[in-house]
C-alpha distance (Angstrom), angle and dihedral (degrees) to the residues before:
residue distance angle dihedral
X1 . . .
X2 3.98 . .
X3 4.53 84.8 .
X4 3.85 83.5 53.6
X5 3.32 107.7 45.3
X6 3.70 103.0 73.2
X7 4.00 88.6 59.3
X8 3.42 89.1 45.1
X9 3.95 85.7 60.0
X10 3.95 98.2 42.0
X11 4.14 87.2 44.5
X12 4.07 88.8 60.3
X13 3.51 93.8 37.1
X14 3.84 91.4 56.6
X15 4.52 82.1 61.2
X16 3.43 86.0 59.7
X17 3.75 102.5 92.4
X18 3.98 82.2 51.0
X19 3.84 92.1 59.7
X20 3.95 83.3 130.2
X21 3.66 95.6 53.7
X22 3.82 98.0 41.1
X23 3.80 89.8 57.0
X24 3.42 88.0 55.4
X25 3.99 96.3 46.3
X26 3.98 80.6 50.6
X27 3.64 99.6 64.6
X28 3.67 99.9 38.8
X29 3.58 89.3 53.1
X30 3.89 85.3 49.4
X31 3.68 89.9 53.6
X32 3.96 86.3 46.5
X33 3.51 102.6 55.2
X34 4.33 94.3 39.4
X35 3.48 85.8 59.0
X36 3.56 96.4 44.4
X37 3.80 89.1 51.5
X38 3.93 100.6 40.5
X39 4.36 79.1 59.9
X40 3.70 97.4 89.0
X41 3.66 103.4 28.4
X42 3.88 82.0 74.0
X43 3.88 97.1 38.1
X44 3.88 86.5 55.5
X45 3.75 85.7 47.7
X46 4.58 91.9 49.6
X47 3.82 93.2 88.2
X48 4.06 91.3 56.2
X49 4.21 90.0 43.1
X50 4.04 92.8 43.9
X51 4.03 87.8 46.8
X52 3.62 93.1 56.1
X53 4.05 91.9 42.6
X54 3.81 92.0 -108.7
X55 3.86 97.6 135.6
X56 4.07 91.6 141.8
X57 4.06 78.4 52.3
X58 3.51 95.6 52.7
X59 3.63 105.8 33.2
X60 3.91 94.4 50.3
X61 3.62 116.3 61.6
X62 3.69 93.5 40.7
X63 4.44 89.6 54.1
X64 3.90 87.1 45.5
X65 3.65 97.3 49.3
X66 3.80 95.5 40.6
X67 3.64 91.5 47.4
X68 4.09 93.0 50.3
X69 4.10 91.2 44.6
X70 3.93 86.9 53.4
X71 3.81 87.9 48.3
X72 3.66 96.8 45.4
X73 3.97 91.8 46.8
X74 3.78 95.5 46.2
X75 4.02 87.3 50.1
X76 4.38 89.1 45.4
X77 3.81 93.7 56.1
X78 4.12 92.1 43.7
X79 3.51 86.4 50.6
X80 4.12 91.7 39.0
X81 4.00 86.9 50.9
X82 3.88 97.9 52.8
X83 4.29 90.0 46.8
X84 3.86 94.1 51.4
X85 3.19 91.5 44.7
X86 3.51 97.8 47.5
X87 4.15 91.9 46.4
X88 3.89 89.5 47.1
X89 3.17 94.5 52.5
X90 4.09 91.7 55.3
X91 3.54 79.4 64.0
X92 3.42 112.2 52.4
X93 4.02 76.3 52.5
X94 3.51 101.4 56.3
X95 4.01 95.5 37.0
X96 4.44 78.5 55.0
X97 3.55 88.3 47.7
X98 4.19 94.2 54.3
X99 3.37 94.5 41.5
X100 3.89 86.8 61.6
X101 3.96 86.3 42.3
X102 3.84 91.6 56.9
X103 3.59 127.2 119.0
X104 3.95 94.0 -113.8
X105 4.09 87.2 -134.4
X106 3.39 83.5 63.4
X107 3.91 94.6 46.0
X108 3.60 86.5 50.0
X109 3.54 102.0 50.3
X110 3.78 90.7 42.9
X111 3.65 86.7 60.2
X112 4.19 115.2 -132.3
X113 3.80 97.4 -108.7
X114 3.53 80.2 64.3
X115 3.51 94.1 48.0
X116 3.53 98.0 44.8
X117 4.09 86.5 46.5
X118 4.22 84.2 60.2
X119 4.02 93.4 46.5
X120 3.73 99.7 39.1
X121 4.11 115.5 13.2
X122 3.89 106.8 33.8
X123 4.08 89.8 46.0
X124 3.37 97.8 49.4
X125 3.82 95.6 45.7
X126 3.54 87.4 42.5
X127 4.06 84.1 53.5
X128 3.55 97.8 39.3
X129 4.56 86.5 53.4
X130 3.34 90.2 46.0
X131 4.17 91.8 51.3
X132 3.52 95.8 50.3
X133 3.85 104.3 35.7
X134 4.39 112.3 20.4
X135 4.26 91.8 64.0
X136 4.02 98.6 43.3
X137 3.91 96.4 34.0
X138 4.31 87.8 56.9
X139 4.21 83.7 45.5
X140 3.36 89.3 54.3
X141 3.48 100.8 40.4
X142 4.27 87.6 55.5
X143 3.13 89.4 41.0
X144 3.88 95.6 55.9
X145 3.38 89.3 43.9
X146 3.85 93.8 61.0
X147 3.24 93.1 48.3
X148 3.79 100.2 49.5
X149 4.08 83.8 57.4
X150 3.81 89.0 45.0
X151 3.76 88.3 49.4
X152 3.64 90.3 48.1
X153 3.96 97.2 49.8
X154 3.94 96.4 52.9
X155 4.20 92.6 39.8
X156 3.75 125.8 10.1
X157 3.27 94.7 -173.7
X158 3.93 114.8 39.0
X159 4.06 72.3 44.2
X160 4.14 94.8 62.9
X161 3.72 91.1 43.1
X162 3.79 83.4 63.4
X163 3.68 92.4 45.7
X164 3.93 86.3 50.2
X165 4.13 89.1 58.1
X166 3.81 92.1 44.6
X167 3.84 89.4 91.9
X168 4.00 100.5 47.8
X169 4.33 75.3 54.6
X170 3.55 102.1 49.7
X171 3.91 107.8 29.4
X172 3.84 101.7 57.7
X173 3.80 97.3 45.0
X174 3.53 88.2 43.9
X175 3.80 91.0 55.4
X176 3.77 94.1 50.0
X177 3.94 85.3 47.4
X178 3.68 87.7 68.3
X179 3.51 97.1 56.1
X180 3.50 91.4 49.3
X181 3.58 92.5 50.5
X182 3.79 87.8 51.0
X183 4.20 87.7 50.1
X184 4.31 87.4 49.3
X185 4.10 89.7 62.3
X186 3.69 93.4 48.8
X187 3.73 94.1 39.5
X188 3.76 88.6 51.8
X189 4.19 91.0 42.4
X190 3.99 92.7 52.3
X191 3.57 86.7 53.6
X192 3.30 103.5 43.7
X193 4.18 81.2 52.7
X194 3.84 87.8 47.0
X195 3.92 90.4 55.2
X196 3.73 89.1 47.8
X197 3.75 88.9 56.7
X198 3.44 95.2 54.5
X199 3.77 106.3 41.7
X200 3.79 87.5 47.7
X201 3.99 86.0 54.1
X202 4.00 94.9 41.5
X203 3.98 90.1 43.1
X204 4.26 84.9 55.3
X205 3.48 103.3 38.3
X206 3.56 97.2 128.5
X207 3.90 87.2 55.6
X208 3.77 89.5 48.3
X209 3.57 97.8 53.7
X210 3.84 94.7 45.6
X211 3.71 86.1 57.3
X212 3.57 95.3 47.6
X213 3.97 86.7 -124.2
X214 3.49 102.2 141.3
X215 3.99 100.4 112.7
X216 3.38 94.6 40.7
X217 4.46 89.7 48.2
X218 3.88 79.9 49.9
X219 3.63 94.3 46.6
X220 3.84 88.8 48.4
X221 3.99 89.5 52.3
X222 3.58 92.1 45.9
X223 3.87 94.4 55.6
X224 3.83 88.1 56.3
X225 3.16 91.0 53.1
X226 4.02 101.6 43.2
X227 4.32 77.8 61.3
X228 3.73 91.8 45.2
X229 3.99 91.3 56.8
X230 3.84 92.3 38.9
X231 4.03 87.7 64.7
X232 3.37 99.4 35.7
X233 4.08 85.8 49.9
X234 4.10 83.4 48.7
X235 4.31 92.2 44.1
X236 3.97 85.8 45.4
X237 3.72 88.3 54.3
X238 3.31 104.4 48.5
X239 4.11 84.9 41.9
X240 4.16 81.5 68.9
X241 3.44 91.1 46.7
X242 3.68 97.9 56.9
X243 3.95 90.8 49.5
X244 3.87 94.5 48.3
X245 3.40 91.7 48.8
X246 3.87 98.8 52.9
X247 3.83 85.6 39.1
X248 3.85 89.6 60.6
X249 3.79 91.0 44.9
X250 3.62 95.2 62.5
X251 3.54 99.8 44.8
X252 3.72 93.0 61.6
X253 3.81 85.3 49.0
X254 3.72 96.7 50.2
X255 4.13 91.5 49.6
X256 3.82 92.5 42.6
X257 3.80 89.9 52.9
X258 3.78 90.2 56.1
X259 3.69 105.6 53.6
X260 3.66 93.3 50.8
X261 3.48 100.7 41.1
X262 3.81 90.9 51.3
X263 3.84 83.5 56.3
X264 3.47 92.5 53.9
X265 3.55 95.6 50.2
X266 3.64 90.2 51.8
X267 3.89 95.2 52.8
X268 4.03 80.6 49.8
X269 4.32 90.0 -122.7
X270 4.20 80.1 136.5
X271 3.72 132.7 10.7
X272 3.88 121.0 -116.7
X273 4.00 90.6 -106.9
X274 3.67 86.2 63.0
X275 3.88 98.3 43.9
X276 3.89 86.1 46.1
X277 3.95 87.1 53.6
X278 3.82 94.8 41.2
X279 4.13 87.7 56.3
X280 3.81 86.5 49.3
X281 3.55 85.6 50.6
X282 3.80 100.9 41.1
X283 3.94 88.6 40.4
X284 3.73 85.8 55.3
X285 3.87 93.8 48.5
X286 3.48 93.5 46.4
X287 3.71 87.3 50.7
X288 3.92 86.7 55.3
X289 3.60 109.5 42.6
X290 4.39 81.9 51.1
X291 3.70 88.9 56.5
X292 3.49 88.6 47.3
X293 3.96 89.5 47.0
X294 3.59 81.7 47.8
X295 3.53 105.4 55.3
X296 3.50 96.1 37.3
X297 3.75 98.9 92.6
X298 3.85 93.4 46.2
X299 4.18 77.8 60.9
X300 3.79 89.6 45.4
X301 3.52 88.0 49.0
X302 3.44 93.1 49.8
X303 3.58 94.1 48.4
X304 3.85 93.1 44.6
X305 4.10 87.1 56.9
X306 3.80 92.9 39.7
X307 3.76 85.4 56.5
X308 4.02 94.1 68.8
X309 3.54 84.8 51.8
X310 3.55 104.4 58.9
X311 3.30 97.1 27.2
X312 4.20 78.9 60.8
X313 4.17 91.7 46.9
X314 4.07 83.0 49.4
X315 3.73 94.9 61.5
X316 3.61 95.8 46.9
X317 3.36 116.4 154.7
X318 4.07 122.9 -155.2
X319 3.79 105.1 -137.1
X320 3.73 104.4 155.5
X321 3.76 112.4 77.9
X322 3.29 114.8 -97.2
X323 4.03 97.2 -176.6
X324 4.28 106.9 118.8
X325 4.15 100.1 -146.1
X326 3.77 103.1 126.3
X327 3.62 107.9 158.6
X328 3.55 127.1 -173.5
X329 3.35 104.4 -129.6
X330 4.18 118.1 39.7
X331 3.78 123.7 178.6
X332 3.72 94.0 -158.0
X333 3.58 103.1 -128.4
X334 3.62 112.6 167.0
X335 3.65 123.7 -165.0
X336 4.27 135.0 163.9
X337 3.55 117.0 -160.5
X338 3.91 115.1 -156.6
X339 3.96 92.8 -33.1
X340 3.66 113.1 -169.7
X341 3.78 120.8 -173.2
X342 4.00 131.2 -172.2
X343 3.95 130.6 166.7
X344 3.40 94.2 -144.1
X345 3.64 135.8 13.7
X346 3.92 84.7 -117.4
X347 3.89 101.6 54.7
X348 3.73 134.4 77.9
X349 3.81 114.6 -88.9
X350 3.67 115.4 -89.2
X351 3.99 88.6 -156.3
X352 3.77 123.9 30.9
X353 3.81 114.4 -165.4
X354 3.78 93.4 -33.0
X355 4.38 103.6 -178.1
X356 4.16 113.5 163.5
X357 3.86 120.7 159.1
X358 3.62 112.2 -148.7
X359 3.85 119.7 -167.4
X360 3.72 129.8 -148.7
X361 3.68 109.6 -96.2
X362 4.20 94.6 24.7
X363 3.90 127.6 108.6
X364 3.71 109.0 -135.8
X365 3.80 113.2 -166.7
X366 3.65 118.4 -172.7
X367 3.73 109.4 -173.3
X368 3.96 125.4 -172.3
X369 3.75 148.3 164.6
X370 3.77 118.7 -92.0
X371 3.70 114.9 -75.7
X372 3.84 95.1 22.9
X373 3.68 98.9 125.0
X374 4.54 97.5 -102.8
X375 3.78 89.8 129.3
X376 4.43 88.2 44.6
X377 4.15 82.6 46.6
X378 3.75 88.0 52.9
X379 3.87 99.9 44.2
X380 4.45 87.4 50.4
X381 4.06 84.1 45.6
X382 4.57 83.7 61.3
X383 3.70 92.3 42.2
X384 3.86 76.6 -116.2
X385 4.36 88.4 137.4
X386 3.68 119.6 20.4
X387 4.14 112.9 -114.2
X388 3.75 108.1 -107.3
X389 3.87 81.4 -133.3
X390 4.13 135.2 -17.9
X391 3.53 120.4 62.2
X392 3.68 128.5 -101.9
X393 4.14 105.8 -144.6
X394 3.82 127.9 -169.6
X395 4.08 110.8 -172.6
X396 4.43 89.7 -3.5
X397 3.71 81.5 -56.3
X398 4.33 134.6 116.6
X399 3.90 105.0 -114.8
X400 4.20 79.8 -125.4
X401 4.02 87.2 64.5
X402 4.13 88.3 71.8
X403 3.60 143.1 92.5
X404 3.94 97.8 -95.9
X405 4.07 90.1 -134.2
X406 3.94 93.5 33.9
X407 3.82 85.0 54.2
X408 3.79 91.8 49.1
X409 3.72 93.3 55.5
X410 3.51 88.1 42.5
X411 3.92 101.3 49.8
X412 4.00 111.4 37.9
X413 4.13 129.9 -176.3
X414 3.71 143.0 -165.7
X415 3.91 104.3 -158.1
X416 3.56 126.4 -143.0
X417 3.75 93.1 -111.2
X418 3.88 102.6 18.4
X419 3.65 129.2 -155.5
X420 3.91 137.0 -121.6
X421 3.67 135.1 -168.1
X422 3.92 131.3 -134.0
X423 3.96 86.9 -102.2
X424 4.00 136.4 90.7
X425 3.41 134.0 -67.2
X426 3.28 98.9 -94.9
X427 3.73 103.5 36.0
X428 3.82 85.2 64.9
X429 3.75 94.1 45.7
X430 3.68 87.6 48.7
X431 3.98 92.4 39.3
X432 4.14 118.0 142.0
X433 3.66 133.7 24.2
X434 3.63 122.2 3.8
X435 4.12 138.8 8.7
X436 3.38 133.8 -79.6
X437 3.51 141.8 -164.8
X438 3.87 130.8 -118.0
X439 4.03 92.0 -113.9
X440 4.05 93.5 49.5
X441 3.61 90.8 47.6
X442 4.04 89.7 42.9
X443 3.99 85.5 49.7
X444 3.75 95.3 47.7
X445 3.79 92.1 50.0
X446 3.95 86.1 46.7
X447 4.15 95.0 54.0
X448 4.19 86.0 48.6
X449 3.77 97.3 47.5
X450 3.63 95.5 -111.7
X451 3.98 105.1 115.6
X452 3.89 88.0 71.6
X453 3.62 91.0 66.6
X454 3.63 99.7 28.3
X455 4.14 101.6 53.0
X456 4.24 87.7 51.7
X457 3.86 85.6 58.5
X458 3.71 112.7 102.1
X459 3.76 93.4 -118.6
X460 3.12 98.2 24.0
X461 4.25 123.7 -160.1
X462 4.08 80.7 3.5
X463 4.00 96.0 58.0
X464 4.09 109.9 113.0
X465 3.32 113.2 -125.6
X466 4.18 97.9 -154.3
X467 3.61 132.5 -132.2
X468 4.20 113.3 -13.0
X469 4.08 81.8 -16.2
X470 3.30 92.9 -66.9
X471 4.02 95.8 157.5
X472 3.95 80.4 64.9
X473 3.90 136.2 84.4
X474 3.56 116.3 -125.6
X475 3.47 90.4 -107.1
X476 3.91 93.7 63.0
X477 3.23 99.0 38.2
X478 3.77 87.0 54.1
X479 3.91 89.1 52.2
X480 3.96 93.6 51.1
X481 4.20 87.7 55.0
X482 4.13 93.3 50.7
X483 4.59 84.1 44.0
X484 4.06 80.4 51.6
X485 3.49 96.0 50.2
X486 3.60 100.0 39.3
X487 4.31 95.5 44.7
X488 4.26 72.5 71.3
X489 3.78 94.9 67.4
X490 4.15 82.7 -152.0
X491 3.69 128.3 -164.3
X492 3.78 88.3 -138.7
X493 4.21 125.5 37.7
X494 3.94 112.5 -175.4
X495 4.06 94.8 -176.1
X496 4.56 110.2 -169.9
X497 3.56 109.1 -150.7
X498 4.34 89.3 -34.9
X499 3.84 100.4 178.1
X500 3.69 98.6 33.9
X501 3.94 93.1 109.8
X502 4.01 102.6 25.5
X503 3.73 122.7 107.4
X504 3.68 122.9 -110.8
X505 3.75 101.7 -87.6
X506 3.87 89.9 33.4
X507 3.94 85.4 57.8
X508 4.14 96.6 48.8
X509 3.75 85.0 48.4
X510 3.87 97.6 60.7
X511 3.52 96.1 24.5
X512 4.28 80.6 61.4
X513 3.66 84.8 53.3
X514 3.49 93.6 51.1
X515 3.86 105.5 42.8
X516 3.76 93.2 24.2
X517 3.82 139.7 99.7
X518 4.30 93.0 -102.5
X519 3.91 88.5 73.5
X520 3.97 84.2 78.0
X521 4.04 101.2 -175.7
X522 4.10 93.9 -21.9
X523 3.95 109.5 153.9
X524 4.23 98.3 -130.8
X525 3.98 128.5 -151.5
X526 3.44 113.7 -172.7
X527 3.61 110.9 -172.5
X528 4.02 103.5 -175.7
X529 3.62 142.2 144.0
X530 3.79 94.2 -155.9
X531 4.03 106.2 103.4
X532 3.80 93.8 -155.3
X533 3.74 96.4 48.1
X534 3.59 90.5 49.0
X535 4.06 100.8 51.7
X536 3.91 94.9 61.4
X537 3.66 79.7 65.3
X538 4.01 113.7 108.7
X539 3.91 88.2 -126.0
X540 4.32 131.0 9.6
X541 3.75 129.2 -156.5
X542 4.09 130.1 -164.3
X543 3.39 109.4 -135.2
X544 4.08 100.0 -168.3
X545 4.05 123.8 149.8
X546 3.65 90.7 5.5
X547 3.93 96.4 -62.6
X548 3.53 126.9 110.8
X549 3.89 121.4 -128.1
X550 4.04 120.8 -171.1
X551 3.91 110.5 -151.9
X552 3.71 119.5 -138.4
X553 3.76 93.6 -119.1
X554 4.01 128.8 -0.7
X555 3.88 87.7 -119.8
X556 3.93 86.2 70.7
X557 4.10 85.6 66.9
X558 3.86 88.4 67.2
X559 3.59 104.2 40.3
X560 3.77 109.4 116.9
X561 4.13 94.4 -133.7
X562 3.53 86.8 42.0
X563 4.54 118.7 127.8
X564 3.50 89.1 -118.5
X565 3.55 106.4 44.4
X566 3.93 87.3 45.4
X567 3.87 75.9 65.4
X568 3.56 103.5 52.5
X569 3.68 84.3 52.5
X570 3.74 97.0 52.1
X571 3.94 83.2 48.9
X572 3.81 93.5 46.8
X573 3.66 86.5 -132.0
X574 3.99 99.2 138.0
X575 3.55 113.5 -143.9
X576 4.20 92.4 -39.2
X577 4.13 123.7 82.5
X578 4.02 110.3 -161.1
């Protein structure tokens, strides 16, 4: 169909780097289907050979052709297996590799069980289709064709009726496989919104339990679900359809066939030895185009999951800079020029006209009530979300005019709630472009307040902190983000909320790295909602409403009569935002 036919195209285009291999799966499946088809031109020929006391005769060709088809097929699908699996696995790949390339927005607002339905589900059903149905739906398909110009040679005209039923088999089936088709996209979109459900749930469950949600989560799943198995149970229907309806067809074929060409024997237009090889050959065809009939939803299917995929490659989105300036020396002046920022096109802005200029050497703190957009400020600051409008300049330039891993060694964050991976200690300290040694990581981890902890662990730098750090506190996992940001030495350090989970003498530690003499030259963003923390920086800003107000002096920020502490007050917050 015209919705299929693009995936059809991008499916054969992924053989192509297997042009070698495909040539070779060709002619074996040439050899195949020959042999296949030479098979009952000599078993219509056995009564002549037997009558004449040629059993050697008879009994020969047909062993040595049947035994060199099997051979030849057995070699196609080993062959078949290694290039799918090879061209499938390209795509998994590349659909990794875009998913990484994504604006994270995007990500976001596709949700990751979708994502993880794209990387992991769709390819492998799309693999697992294409397995089963692509290799024996092209055998059959030569093989029919043989045998529709073997049926042709020995009876031209028991051979057109055939020809003149091919329709009633191919255009009902093919009509059913279209719905099915249809049914495989939204069977493989409610469980990509099933997955979603239940990653969001497992990724909260601390949240869940504290809310004493967990029938209502499982309630939630199950209703996904109950819509999952009500397509499937509609795809698995019309599945049965499509069988009994090609079933049907070639019944009628196979009884039509026999009255008239037991007439034409009769009138003597063919001899019984060719009627008896014709029926071989019909019986054979028959038996082809119903595989083929067969197979062809697993190939809808396949296309109908393959469709998600591409369809996801098409709307690829380049969010990694992919400018090339990577000077040697950079200042690290940071300025934002009338930044605006919205999640959606329908929502408020979360940033109105935000401009700062932040010097090399300077600690800017911008401090804020909950909600007020410092974490969105930070993410613009990394090039992590595009501005809706404004520029965000490092040096006079647009963050998008640098090498994407010069700029990430250049520009360096501790986010508010930072992320680990299911690795070591020190592979996440050291995580991202380039090598380290033991003493810089040991160093790093020392300026953050992190070797305390780490060097009374059994195994010290080499202990694996499990999935998203979980063997961690907050507090440590908080200390191993600031070591990975510092091991950078960056021009640029945009810390959200960095101390909010360290201990005491953690905190003086990095706050001393911060405020202190060792930051040499480093450009500073402190993005905090702690009031205290904030006024030992060299200059404060409000951010409130989405607009960005510098104080005259950071002492202003702790002045009791002061606009922003008259804030905190309304908010009940204390002497603490966030």
């Amino acid at each position: 169909g015209p919705m299929g036919a693009a995936p059809h195209r991008q499916l054969w285009a992924l053989l192509s780097p297997e042009r070698g291999r495909c040539v070779l799966v060709a002619a074996l499946m040439a050899a195949s289907v020959l042999g296949g088809v030479a098979v009952p031109y000599f078993t219509g020929r056995v009564t002549d050979w037997v009558a004449n006391e040629d059993e050697v005769g008879a009994a020969l060709p047909m062993a040595l052709l049947g035994l060199g088809s099997a051979i030849a097929e057995f070699t196609c699908d080993v062959a078949y297996a290694g290039t799918s699996s090879g061209a499938l696995g390209r795509l998994q790949r590349r659909v990794f590799a875009t998913v990484l390339r994504r604006d994270i927005s995007s990500l976001q607002g596709t949700g990751t069980g979708a994502v993880t339905a794209r990387v992991t589900g769709d390819v492998e059903a799309t693999h697992a289709a294409l397995a089963e149905a692509l290799s024996p739906l092209l055998w059959y398909l030569a093989r029919g064709l043989c045998l529709l110009l073997s049926m042709a040679w020995v009876s031209p005209r028991l051979a057109f009726i055939t020809l003149l039923a091919l329709p009633g088999l191919l255009l009902l089936p093919r009509a059913v496989g279209k719905v099915q088709q249809r049914l495989s996209r939204q069977v493989q979109d409610a469980w990509a919104g099933a997955t979603k459900v239940a990653m969001e749930t497992f990724q909260a469950m601390a949240t869940v339990r504290s809310f004493a949600y967990e029938a209502e989560a499982a309630k939630r799943y199950q209703q996904r679900l109950q819509h999952v198995y009500q397509l499937e149970g509609k795809e698995a229907a019309t599945y049965a359809a499509n069988l009994w309806a090609s079933g049907f067809s070639a019944l009628a074929l196979k009884l039509g066939l026999l009255c008239y060409g037991g007439q034409l024997v009769a009138t003597g237009a063919i001899t019984t030895g060719d009627l008896v090889t014709f029926l071989i050959y019909q019986m054979a065809f028959t038996e082809a185009v119903e595989a083929m009939l067969h197979y062809y939803p697993n190939m809808n299917k396949a296309v109908g999951s393959s469709e998600k995929i591409f369809e996801f490659l098409e709307q690829e989105e380049q969010a990694a800079p992919v400018g090339t300036l990577a000077p040697d020396v950079l200042q690290g002046h940071l300025r934002l020029e009338e930044v605006w920022f919205s999640y959606s096109e329908h929502q408020e802005p979360v940033l109105k006209g935000v401009s700062l200029d932040l010097h090399p050497g300077e600690v800017l703190a911008v401090v804020a009530l909950p909600g007020s957009g410092k974490s969105t400020l930070a993410s613009l600051v990394l090039g992590l979300r595009p501005p809706s409008a404004g520029r965000v300049l490092l040096d006079g330039h647009p963050l998008s005019a640098y090498q994407h891993h010069y700029l990430r060694s250049q520009v360096a964050a501790v986010l508010q709630e930072p992320v680990l991976f299911s690795r070591s200690l020190h592979a996440n300290i050291a995580y991202g472009a380039g090598s380290w040694h033991q003493e810089q990581v040991v160093m790093a981890a020392s300026r953050a307040g992190a070797h305390p902890f780490i060097s009374l662990l059994p195994r010290g730098y080499d202990t694996e902190v499990g999935e998203l750090g979980g063997q961690l506190s907050g507090g440590q996992r908080q200390g191993v983000a600031i070591a990975r940001a510092l091991l950078r030495d960056p021009c640029v350090l945009v810390l959200d909320e960095p101390t909010s989970a360290l201990d005491a003498e953690s905190q003086l530690q990095v706050e001393q790295e911060i405020f202190g003499a060792s930051r040499a030259g480093r450009a500073v963003l402190l993005v905090t909602g702690q009031a205290a923390l904030a006024a030992r920086a060299q200059r404060v800003a409000v951010l409130e409403g989405g607009r960005l107000h510098e104080l005259e002096s950071p002492r202003e920020l702790l002045r009791p009569s002061s606009h922003f502490q008259l804030l905190l007050q309304g908010r009940g917050q204390g002497g603490t935002v966030g």
